[in-house]
N, C-alpha and C positions, 0 to 999 in steps of 0.2 A: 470713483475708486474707494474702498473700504480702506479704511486705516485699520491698525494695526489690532488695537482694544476691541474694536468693533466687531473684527475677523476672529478674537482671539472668545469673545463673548459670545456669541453665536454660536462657534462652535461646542464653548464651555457648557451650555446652557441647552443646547440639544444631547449631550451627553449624561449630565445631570438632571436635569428636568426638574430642579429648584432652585429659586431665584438664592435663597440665601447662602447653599452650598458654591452655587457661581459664584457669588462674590467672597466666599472664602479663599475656594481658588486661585481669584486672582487681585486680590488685595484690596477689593473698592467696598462700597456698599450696596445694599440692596438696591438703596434707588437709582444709583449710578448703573445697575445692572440694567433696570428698566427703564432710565430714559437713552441707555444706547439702544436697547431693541426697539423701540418707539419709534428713534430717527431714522434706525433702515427702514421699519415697516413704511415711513411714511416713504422714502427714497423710493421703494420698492412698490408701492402704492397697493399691499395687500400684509395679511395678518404672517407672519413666522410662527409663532407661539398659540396656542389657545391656552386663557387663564381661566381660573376657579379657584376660588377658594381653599379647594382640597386639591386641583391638580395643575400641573402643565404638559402639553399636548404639542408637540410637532402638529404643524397644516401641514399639507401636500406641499405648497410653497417653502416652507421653511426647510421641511425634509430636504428636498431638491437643491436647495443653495448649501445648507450645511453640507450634502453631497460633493457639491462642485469647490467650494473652500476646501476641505480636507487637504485633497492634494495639494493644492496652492500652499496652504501654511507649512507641510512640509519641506515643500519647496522654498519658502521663504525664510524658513530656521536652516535648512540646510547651505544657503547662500549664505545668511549672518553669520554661521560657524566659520565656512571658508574666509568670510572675510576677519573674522577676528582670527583665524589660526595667521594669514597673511600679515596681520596688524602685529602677532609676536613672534613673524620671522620665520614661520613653518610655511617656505616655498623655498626657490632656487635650487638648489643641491648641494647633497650630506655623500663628502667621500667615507664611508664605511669598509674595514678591511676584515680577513681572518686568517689567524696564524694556523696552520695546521688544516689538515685535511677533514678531522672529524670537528672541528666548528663551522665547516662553511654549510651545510644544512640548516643550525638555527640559525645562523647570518640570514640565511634565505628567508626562513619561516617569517623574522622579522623586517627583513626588507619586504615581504608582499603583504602583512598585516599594515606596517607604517605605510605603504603605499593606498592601500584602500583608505584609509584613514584621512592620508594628506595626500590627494594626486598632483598637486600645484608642486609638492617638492618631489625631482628627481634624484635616485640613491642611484651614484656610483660604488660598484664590488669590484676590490683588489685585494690581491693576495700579496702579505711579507712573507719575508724570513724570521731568523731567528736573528739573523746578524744587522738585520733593517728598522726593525719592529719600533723599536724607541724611535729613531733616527726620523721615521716617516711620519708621527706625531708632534715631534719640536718642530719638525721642519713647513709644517702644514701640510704635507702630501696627504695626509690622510684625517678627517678628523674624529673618527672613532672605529676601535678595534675589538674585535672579538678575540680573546687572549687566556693563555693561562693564571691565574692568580698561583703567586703573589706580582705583583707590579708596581715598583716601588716609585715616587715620585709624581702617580699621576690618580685620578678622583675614578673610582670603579663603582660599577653600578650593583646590581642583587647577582649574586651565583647563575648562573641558565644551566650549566651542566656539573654534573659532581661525578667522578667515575672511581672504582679501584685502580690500587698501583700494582705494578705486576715486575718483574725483572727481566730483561729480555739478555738472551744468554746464547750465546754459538747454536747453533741447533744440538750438533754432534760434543756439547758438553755435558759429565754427569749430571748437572742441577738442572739440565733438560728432564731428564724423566722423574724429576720431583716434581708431585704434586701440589705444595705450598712451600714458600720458605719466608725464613724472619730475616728482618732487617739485618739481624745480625752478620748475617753474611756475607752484608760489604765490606766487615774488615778482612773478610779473605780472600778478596779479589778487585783489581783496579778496577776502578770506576770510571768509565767515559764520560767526559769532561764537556760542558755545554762551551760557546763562543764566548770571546773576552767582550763581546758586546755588551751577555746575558749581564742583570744586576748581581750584586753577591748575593740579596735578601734571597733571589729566585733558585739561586745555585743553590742555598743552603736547603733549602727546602727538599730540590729535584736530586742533588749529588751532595749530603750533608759530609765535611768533615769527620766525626765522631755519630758510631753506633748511637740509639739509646740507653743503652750500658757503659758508654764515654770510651768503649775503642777504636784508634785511628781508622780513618776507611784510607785506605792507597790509591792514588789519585793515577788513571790510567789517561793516555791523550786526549786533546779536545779535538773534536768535528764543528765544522761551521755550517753545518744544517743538520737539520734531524736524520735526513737518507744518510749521512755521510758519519753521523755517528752510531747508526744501524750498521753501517757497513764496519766500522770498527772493533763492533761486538760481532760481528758472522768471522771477521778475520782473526777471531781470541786475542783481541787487546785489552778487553777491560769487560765489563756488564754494566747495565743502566738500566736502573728504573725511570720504569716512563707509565702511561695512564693504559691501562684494560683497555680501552678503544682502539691501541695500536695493532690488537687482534685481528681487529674487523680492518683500518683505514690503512696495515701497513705490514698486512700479510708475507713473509720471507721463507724460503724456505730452508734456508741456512739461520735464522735466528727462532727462538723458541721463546716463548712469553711465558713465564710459571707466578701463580699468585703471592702475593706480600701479605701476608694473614692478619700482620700486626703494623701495618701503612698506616696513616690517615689517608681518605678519599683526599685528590685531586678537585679543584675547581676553576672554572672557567666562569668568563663573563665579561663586559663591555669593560674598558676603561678610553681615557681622554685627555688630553690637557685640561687640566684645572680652567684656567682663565681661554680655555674653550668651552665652554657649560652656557648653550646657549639654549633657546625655548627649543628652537628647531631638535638640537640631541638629543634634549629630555623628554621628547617626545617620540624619539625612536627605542629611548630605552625604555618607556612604557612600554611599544610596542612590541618589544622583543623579551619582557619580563612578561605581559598578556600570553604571549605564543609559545611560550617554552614547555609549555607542559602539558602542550598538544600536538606534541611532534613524533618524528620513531626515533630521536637522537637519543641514548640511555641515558638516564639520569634525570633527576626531578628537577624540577624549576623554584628557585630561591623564591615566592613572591614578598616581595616589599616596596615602599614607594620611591622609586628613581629618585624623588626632588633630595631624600635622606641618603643621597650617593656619598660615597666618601672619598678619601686623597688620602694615597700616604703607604697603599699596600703595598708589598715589598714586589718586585718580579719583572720579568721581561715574558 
């Protein structure tokens, strides 16, 4: 059986076809290079190499084994990867969730890239609420979510999705056949109220207090799911801004979406328990930072490095 340098030389060395660039390659010397060819050749009891002065030469023998190694070495790096991903915890299974209906597509993208990647770890997919979401993270039900930012309390990975905010409004109300409107708006009409589960950081964000001109907005009832506070707004309780994908993932025909010209973009993306930050996560959230921006979800993908995740964002 060829060891490892041996397998790794040969084939360096039929690729290259000089001795000195091989052992740059692989960290030895020239002569190290030549007395491993030497001791297959003799193992082999025929020439691999033809030398000269000016060149080096595959024999028909040598061509033929470098042939039949190729495979083998891939195969044999591709076993050491599995066993080193194994060695830091990337097997068993990762319960991954997604709040909302238009996250669970990159949920997916990234569950079948982390999957090719690690087939030893199996991904469970479940779906929160809004009234669950924290609750299924402390509790371990779930160890990493696909969610809206901000999310206060817990370590979130790069952006996957950023979308506009739009106002969703009765159908059959005037600010239905407007074209765009400003924030300002909310001070003239209640605002439907997210669950006492949500954090404050998230409310203030999605249902602020005070205009950006510092006018009270009037705070209209709270819903304990998102359907339930659509339904709020089709019943002229209040209006709510919510994200531009509500168009496409939550079509009504009693509720009317009109643009927010002067919003910031919405953001979405993985968060976790802090002292849940294991190799296995941080390798899904590669995996789902890799896939986001080869998806047909809207919105561009944040890329940054998972491991410079952070803690601390505000949101449910």
């Amino acid at each position: 059986m060829l060891e490892r340098l041996e397998t790794e030389t040969i084939l360096t060395l039929a690729e290259e076809l000089h001795f000195g660039r091989t052992a740059a390659r692989l960290g030895i010397t020239t002569g190290r290079v030549s007395q491993v060819i030497k001791a297959v050749e003799r193992r082999v009891g025929g020439l691999l190499f033809e030398r000269t002065s000016r060149s080096v030469r595959l024999t028909p023998i040598g061509r033929q084994l470098a042939e039949d190694l190729a495979p083998l070495a891939v195969a044999m790096e591709a076993a050491l990867r599995r066993a080193a991903d194994a060695g830091r915890g990337i097997t068993g299974e990762l319960r991954a969730a997604f709040l909302g209906e238009s996250t669970a597509p990159a949920l997916l993208r990234a569950v079948s890239l982390f999957g090719e990647r690690h087939p030893d770890c199996r991904v469970e997919v479940r779906e929160v609420q809004l009234s669950n979401s924290r609750a299924s993270l402390l509790d371990g039900s779930i160890d990493i979510l696909l969610a809206s930012f901000p999310f206060d309390g817990m370590a979130t990975g790069p952006a996957l999705m950023r979308e506009g905010r739009v106002l969703a409004v009765p159908a059959g109300h005037p600010l239905a056949r407007e074209e765009r409107l400003s924030l300002e708006v909310l001070a003239e009409h209640p605002v439907v109220q997210y669950p006492q589960a949500t954090s404050a950081g998230f409310k203030r964000d999605r249902t602020p207090e005070h205009t950006p001109s510092g006018r009270p907005v009037p705070k209209g009832p709270a819903g304990e799911s998102f359907s339930e506070m659509l339904t709020l707004v089709a019943m002229g309780r209040g209006v709510l801004p919510v994200g531009e994908h509500s168009r496409q993932y939550y079509p009504r025909p009693d509720v009317a979406y009109v643009r927010l010209h002067d919003a910031p973009p919405i953001e979405r993306g993985l968060v976790w328990r802090e002292g849940n930050t294991t190799e296995r996560l941080r390798a899904f959230v590669r995996a789902a930072t890799d896939s986001a921006g080869s998806g047909s979800v809207p919105g561009q993908a944040h890329r940054s490095d998972p491991s410079t995740a952070s803690a601390g964002r505000l949101g449910t």
